[in-house]
Steps between C-alpha positions, in 0.01 A plus 500: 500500500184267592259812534630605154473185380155449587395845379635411150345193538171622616441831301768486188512138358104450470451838322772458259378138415138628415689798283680281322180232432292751427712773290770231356333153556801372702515361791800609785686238709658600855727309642633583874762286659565710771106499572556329846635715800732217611794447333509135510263482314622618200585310212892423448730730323480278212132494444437853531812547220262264302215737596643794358676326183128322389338810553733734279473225197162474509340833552510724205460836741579559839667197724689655820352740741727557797433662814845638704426586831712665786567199674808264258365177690726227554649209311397195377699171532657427153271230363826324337866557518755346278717215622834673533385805657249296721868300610697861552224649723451164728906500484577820632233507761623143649817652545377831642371329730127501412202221487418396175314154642136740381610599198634207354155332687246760248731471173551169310693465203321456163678359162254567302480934550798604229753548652442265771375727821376392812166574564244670802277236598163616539410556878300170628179561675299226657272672805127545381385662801495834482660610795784240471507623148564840612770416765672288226501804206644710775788254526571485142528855505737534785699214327492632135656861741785315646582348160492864311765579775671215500502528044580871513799492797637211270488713224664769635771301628587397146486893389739540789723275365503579160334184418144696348466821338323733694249516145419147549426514841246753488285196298473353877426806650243653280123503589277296300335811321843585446610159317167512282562874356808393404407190376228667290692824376889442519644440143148465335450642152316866512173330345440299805504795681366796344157536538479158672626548825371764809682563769408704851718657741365634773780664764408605862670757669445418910290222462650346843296754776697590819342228728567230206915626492477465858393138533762417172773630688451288826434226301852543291706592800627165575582423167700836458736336750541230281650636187585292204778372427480682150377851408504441133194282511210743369207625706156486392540894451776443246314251316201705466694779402662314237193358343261820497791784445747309288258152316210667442628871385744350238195295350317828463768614270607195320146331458245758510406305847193593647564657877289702721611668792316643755688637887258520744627747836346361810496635812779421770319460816247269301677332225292343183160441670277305365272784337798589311515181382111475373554820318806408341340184374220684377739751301665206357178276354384759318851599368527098422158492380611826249810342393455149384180629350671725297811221418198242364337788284833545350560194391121506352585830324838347398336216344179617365335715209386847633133435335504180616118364527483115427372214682696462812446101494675422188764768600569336818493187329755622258730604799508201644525292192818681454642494835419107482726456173770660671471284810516212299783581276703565840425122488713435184820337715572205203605648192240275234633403128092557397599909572667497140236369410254712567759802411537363137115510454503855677740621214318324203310837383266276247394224708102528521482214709475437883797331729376282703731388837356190614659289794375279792326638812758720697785488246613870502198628167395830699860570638667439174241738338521730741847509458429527148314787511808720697705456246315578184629841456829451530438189252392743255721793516355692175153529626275560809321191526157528747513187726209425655490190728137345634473228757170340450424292706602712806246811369215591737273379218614237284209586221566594115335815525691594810829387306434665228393840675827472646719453206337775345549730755876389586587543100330811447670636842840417422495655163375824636720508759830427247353737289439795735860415690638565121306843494598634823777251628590742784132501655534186719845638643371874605571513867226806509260190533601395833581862627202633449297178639666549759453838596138471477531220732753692749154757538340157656695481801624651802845557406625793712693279741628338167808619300404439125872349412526259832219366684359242804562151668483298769722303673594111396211476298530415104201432289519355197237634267416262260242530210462371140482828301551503145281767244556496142433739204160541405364526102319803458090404494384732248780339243310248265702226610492567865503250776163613601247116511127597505354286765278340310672431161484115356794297412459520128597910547753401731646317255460764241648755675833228612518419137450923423805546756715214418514646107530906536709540779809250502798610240796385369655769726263385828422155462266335730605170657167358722586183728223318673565241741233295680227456222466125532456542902223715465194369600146420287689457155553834503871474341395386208251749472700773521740370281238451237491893533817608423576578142644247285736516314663751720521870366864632398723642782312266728657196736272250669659299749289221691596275830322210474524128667609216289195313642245791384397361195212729457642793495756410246250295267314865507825681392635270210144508250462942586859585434567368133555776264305437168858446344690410730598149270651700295745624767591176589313428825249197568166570477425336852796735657299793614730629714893484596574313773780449769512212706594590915721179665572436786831656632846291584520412863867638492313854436281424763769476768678808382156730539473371829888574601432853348179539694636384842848741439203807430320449819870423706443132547639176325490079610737304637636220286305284694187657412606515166441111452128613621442798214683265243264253568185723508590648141572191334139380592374855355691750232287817495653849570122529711632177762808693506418825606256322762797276639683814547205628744534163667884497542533840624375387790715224513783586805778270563471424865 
């Protein structure tokens, strides 16, 4: 697949990145580990599952494109096999009669994978001259041969005698395109598949000319003599069959997957020549080019007003504001007592007053409020509260006026868009949006070699497509509260309009609930600033929630004197408490050792209970959930031997 490759690399991927900057303002991520034509240098079964699982969580559109050639490819070494099946392979092979001085030489045993496995070493290379380099890659590949064979006869010796199932064997014997589709699409939920995933087939019928056959077959003759000892071991032809007419087809009809065929019928006397080849590849970029196109629009036309026409900056900003808030509250692994807190001033429908979360530097404030801000609607059941989250100090322009654009634009958005989804609630789930996109696209390509239901890949090649793509409803510009911002309006009608928004379009029935985190970071005493222009006291239906460091005493000297309702004696609050205010701790260092044991049991790994002395140590000297989650980098690269 390297001359497909390359095409895609040369021809697709570039164009589609300028589409997307210039029609979406997005930027498209391509990630190849099967970019190098030698196999050994691929990364590990284990990073490439790591591949594939950080690219589906953090791309909101496309994240797998697979090319399936006619050639299955051969198998990897496992990268880790556990303990007790490591023991019954080694086992029966000893008393078959076979070596197993190399394999127990390129595996060592690791306590700290769970369960414990042993290990492949990675292959040691010392030669920098080039030629010696050369001779000493070719060795490593005849070595890493003789080990498949010696793995997979093992293997088979254990299906023999009913020691494996023949369905766990095939893990050994499968190709490493092979192991990745299934590792990507087996037993995944339909939404990480449909319209996420692309896969291309591409079958050819006498691709092996007459002279080619020829040379095969007095190459295989001696080996013919040789038969295995067991005929239920499966060929390469069996496992290919398996994963493009059984895998594949059944994901088409449970998942909506993504395949497209194409057979190509060469010639016998010549075989699939290498013109064949250029044309096919040519047939498939612009089918590639046609399809992911029309999978990105999608999403856009998903997620976005028809009449759309507002400034793409503070859109873009919006979309990744939001994807940031989610990313953050993934962070949320220490359940905090300060979340009732912040719940019971949520619920509190006549509070006019600000909370304010303060805490030390790195103490969980953004994480907890992000968090926060997931849960809000199921925290109040008997409305449809507008959350809007804004991380200040990591905007592309930290000014009040830029702020304040934004929040305008975000809250006069989101009540559009809940507004119009009340209207027409079925609009966003028409699937005439994405058939017709893509039929104007299909006129784009050269598709006659193409069936429309199954389409093209090439062989051992998986590319993970990875992009942040998010698009959000749009407020309609000609409303009188639109998200449109002049250019060159001043912050005292910025803060009119805010103040104009903030009081008509939050309800009883949709409150708003705005959380800001990062004002006292900002740089140029700009947080107090923009504090200063934000209403006060708050309107009704309104929540203002504020992050802001205990050691910021700025920021929340400028709060207390602006948010002190003319009567607010009378209701029993201090005149010098402007706001409400939660204090973040530090967490218990017993907490801190059960994130991490959760966190190494996620990614498959855990310490020894000598290293535990080590992480006990390290936590008691620091108790944040932020030290924690770091340590957990650290230690997962911890191994035992």
């Amino acid at each position: 697949s390297v001359v497909e490759r390359r095409a895609l690399r040369e021809s697709v991927f570039p164009r589609l990145r300028e589409h997307c900057r210039h029609t979406l303002g997005l930027d498209v991520r391509v990630i190849d580990p099967f970019e190098s034509s030698d196999p050994s240098h691929w990364p590990d079964e284990n990073t490439r599952q790591q591949l594939i699982k950080d690219c589906r969580e953090s791309s909101a559109g496309p994240f797998l494109l697979a090319l399936v050639g006619h050639q299955y490819g051969t198998a990897s070494l496992p990268a880790q096999v556990e303990v007790s099946e490591y023991q019954l392979l080694l086992q029966e092979s000893q008393q078959a009669g076979v070596s197993t001085q190399e394999l127990e030489r390129v595996y060592q045993r690791d306590e700290n994978t769970t369960p414990p496995s042993y290990c492949l070493r990675p292959p040691h290379r010392h030669t920098c001259r080039p030629q010696a380099k050369v001779k000493e890659e070719e060795e490593i590949k005849r070595e890493e041969e003789e080990l498949r064979k010696v793995f997979q006869t093992t293997v088979s010796l254990c299906v023999h005698n009913g020691l494996m199932t023949p369905q766990r064997a095939h893990s050994y014997y499968r190709s490493a395109l092979d192991a990745d589709l299934r590792f990507a699409l087996d037993n995944r939920p339909d939404n990480d598949i449909i319209r996420r995933c692309l896969v291309y087939l591409h079958k050819v019928i006498n691709a092996k000319g007459e002279r080619e056959k020829r040379q095969m077959n007095s190459q295989l003759q001696p080996q013919s003599e040789a038969a295995t000892f067991d005929l239920r071991t499966p060929t390469d032809e069996q496992l290919f069959s398996e994963l493009c007419d059984n895998f594949l087809p059944g994901l088409i009809t449970s998942s909506q997957l993504l395949v497209y065929t194409t057979t190509t019928e060469c010639d016998h006397r010549h075989g699939y020549t290498t013109a064949r080849r250029r044309s096919y590849a040519e047939s498939l970029c612009q089918q590639v080019y046609s399809d992911l196109v029309g999978l990105i629009d999608s999403v856009n036309i998903l997620e976005t007003s028809e009449d759309s026409q507002l400034d793409g900056a503070l859109a873009r900003e919006q979309a990744e504001q939001e994807e940031l808030c989610d990313i953050l509250s993934r962070l949320y692994d220490v359940i905090r007592p300060e979340e009732e807190e912040v719940r019971a001033y949520v619920e509190q429908r006549e509070q006019q007053r600000p909370l304010v979360v303060t805490g030390g530097p790195c103490t969980g404030k953004a994480v907890l409020l992000a968090h926060c801000a997931q849960q809000i609607k199921s925290w109040l059941p008997d409305c449809d509260p507008v959350v809007i989250t804004y991380f200040c100090n990591l905007s592309i322009n930290p000014s009040p006026k830029h702020l304040l654009s934004s929040l305008c634009y975000q809250i006069a958005g989101r009540y559009r868009a809940e507004s119009s989804s009340e209207q027409n609630p079925s609009h966003l789930d028409d699937p005439s949006c994405i058939t017709n996109l893509r039929d104007n696209n299909s006129n784009c390509s050269l598709t006659s070699n193409l069936d429309p239901h199954h389409e093209t890949t090439t062989r051992e090649h998986v590319t993970a497509y990875n992009q942040d793509l998010s698009t959000i409803s749009c407020p309609d510009p000609r409303g009188p509260n639109s998200g449109i911002i002049k250019p060159d309006i001043c912050l005292s009608e910025l803060k009119e309009r805010l103040s104009s928004l903030l009081s008509l379009m939050p309800s009883t029935k949709q409150p708003l609930v705005l959380i800001l985190d990062g004002l006292d970071h900002i740089k140029n005493n700009f947080g107090p600033q923009i504090i200063e222009n934000l209403p006060s006291p708050l309107p009704p239906s309104v929540k203002l929630i504020l992050a802001v460091s205990s050691n910021r005493t700025q920021v929340l000297q400028t709060i207390s004197p602006q948010r002190n309702p003319p009567h607010c004696v009378s209701e029993g609050f201090e005149k010098e408490s402007g706001y409400v205010c939660v204090q973040l701790g530090l967490v218990d260092r017993k907490q801190c050792v059960k994130m991490l044991a959760s966190l190494l049991s996620g990614s498959g790994r855990r310490v020894t209970s000598g290293q535990q002395a080590l992480v006990n140590q390290a936590l008691t000297s620091c108790c944040l959930t932020l030290y924690a989650r770091l340590l957990h980098l650290h230690t997962s690269l911890w191994h035992s031997g």
